[in-house]
C-alpha positions in Angstrom: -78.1 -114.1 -136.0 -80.9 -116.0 -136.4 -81.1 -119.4 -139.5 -81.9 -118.1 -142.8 -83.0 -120.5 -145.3 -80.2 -121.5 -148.1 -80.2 -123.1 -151.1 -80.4 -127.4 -151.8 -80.6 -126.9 -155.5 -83.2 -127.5 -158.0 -85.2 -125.0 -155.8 -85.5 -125.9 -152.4 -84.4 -124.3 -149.5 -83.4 -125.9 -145.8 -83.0 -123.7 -142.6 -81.6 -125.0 -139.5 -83.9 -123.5 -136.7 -83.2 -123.4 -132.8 -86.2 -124.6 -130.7 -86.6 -120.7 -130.1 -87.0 -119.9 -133.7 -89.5 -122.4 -134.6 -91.7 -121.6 -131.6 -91.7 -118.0 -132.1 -92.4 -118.9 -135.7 -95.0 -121.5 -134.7 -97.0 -119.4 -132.6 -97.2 -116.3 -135.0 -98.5 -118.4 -137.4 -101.4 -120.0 -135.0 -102.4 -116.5 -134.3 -102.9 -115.5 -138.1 -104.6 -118.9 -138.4 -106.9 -117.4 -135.3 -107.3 -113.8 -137.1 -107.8 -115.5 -140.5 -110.7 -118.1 -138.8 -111.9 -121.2 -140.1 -113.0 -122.0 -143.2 -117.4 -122.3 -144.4 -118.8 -124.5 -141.5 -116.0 -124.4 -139.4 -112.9 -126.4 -138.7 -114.4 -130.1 -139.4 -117.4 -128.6 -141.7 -119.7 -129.9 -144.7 -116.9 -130.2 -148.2 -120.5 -130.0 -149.6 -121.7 -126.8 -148.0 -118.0 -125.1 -148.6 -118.2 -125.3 -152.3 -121.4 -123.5 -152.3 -120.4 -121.1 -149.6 -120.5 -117.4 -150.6 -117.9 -114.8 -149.3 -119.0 -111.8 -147.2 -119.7 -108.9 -149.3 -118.6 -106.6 -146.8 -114.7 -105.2 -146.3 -113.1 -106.7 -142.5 -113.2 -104.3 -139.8 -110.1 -105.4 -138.4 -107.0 -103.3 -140.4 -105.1 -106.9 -141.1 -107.9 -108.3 -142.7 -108.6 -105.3 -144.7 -105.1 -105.5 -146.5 -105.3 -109.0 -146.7 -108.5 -108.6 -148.4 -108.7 -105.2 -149.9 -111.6 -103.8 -152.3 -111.3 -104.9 -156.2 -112.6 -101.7 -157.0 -112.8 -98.0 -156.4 -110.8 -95.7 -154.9 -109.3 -95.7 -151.3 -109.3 -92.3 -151.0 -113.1 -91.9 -152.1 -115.1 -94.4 -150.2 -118.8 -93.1 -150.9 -118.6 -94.3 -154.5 -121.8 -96.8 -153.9 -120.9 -98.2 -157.6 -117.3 -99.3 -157.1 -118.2 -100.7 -153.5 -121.0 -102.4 -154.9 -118.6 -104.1 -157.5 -116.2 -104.4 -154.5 -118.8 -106.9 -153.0 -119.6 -108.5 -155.2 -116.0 -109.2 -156.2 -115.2 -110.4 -152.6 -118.3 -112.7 -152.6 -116.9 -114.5 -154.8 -113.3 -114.7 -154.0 -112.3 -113.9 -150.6 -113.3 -117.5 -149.1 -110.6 -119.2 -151.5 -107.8 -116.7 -150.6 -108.5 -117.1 -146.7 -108.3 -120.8 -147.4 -105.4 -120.0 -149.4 -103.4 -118.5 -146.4 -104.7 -120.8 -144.0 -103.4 -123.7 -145.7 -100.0 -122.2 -145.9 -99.8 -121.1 -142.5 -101.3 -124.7 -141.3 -98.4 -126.1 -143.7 -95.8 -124.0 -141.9 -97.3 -125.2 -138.5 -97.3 -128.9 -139.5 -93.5 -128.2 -140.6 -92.3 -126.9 -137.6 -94.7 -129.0 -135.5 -92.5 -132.1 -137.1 -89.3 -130.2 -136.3 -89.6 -130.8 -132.7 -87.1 -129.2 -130.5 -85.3 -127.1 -133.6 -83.2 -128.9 -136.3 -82.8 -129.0 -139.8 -85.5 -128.0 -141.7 -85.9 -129.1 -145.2 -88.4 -127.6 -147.8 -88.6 -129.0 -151.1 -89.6 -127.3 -154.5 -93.4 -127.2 -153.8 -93.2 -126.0 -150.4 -90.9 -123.2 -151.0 -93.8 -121.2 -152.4 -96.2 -122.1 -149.5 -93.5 -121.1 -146.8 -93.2 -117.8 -149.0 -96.9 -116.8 -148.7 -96.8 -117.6 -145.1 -93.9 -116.1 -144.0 -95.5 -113.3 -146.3 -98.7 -112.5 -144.6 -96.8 -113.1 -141.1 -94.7 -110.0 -142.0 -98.0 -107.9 -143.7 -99.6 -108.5 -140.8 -97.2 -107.2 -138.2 -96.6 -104.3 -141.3 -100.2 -103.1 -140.6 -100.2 -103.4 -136.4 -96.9 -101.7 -136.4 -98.2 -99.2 -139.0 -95.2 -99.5 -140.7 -94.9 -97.2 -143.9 -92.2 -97.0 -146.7 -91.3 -94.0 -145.4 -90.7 -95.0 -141.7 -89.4 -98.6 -142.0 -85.6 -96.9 -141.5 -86.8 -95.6 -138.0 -87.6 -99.6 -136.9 -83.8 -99.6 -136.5 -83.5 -97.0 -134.2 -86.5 -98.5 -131.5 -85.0 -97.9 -127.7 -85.0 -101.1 -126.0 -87.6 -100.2 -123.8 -90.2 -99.3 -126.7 -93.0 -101.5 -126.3 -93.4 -102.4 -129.8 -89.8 -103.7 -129.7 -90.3 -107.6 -130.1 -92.7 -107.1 -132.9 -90.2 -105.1 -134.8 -87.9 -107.5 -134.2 -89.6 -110.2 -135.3 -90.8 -107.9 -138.5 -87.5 -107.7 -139.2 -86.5 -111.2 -138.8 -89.2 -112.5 -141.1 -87.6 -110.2 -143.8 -84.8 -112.0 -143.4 -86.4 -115.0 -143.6 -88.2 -114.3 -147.1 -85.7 -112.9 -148.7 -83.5 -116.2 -147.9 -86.1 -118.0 -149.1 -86.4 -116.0 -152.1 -83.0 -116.4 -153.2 -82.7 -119.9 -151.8 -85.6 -120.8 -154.6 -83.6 -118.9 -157.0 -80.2 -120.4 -156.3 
């Protein structure tokens, strides 16, 4: 069984993590820093510029980004409503920029973390991180929710995968960051 995070009191958590574990976990979270993308004028860009930068108006294409970022207003099941999307974007100019900064700090925090672990060990989160490794682990799991097409009503049938299913390792790693935040949940709480 993989390390789940317990309990160092006063909420913080520490997970001892194999060199496996924390490359696997390192290299989900570079590739939701690569689908997230870098922040107003790029990785090294203008503070300046940033603060004055305006959000797309727009809803992502890609399905991830979508439920990252979903519309403020209106109803799912009624897209043509030219009001409610118009409130939609407006909405996410002004707001999706700091929530994609938002997960990319926490998923750059994670990396850092692990990136200091080395070859596995002890890892050690103290009361502020807890929340940060929360969100991460979070938006790791939403994401492979929404490429596995995972529904409340199907998430039972995840269990029952062959071995040969191609989808296997995903669900698997789904699964495993489950684990992993509801540890850390009750680590905080404990």
């Amino acid at each position: 069984m993989a390390g789940l995070f317990e309990s160092t009191g006063g909420g913080g958590a520490a997970i001892a993590l194999d060199e496996w574990e924390a490359s696997i976990l390192r290299s989900l979270e570079v590739q939701l820093l690569e689908l997230i993308g870098p922040g107003p004028g790029g990785d090294g860009g203008d503070p300046l510029a940033a603060l004055f930068a305006e959000g797309p108006t727009e809803a992502p294409a890609d399905p991830v980004l979508a439920r990252f970022f979903p519309d403020a207003y209106g109803d799912p099941e009624k897209p043509d409503d030219d009001e409610s999307e118009a409130a939609s974007g407006e909405f996410r100019r002004f707001t999706e920029l700091d929530l994609r900064a938002r997960k990319r700090d926490d998923a750059l925090f994670v990396v850092r973390a692990l990136d200091g672990l080395g070859s596995g060990g002890m890892l050690k989160l103290g009361t502020d991180d807890c929340p940060r490794w929360l969100g991460a682990l979070n938006d790791l799991r939403l994401a492979l929710g929404v490429r596995l097409e995972v529904s409340e009503d199907d998430e039972e049938g995840l269990y029952e995968l062959p071995d040969g299913d191609e989808r296997k390792p995903l669900v698997m790693a789904y699964l495993w960051l489950g684990a992993l935040q509801e540890s850390l949940l009750e680590a905080m709480a404990g």
